[in-house]
C-alpha positions as CSV (number, residue, x, y, z in Angstrom):
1,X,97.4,-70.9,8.9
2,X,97.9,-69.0,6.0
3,X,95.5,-65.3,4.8
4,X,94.6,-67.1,1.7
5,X,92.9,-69.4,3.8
6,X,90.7,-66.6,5.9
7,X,87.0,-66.9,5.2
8,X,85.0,-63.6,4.4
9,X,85.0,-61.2,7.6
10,X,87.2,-63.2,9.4
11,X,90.1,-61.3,10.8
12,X,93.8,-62.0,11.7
13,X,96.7,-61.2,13.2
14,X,99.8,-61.5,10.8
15,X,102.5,-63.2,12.5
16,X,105.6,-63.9,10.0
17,X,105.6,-63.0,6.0
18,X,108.1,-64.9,4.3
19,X,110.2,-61.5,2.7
20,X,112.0,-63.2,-0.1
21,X,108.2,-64.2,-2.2
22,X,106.4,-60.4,-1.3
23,X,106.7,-57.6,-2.9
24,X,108.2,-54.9,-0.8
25,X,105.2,-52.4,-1.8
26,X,103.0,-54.9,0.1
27,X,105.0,-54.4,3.2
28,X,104.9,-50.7,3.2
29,X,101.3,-50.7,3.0
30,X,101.2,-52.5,6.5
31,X,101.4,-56.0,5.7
32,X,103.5,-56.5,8.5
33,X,103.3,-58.5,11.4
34,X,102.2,-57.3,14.6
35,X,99.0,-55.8,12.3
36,X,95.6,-57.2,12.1
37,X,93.8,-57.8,8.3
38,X,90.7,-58.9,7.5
39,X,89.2,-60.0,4.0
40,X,86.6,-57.8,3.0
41,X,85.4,-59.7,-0.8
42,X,86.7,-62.6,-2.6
43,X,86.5,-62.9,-5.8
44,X,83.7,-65.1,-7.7
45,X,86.2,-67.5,-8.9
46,X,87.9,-67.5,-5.5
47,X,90.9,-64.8,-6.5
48,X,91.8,-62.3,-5.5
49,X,91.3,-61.4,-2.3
50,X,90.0,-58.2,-0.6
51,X,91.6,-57.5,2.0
52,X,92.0,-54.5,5.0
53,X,95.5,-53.6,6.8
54,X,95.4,-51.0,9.2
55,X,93.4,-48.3,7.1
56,X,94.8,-49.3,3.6
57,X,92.5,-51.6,1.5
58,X,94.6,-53.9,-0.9
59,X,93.8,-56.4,-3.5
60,X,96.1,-59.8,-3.6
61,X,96.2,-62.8,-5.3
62,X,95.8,-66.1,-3.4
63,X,99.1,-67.5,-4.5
64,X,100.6,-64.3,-2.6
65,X,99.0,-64.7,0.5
66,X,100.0,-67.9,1.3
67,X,103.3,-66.4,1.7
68,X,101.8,-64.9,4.7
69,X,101.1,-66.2,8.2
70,X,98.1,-65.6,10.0
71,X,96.5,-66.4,13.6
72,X,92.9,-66.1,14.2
73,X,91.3,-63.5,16.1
């Protein structure tokens, strides 16, 4: 499962991020895996997505977050 696919509130451990399609700025703010996000808002048309990482809120779009791998909680 990808984040892009995450419904609002849902939350998720991130378990690979493919390095070579994310920005690196993205992985210092804790995008990382091993760390646990949850989407906070999407969008009205579905993009981007609001999203929490440790204690840093970030705004991505969905084309970027199905770069990274996520597992249920």
């Amino acid at each position: 499962m990808t984040l892009n696919q995450l419904e609002k509130s849902q939350k998720a451990l991130i378990i690979s991020i493919h390095t070579n399609n994310v920005p690196l700025k993205l992985i210092e703010m804790g995008c990382l895996p091993g760390n646990v996000v949850e989407v906070l808002q999407i969008a009205p048309l579905n993009d981007p997505l609001y999203i929490k990482v440790n204690d840093s809120f970030l705004s991505i779009r969905k084309d970027l977050a199905k770069e990274i791998e996520v597992e249920l909680i």
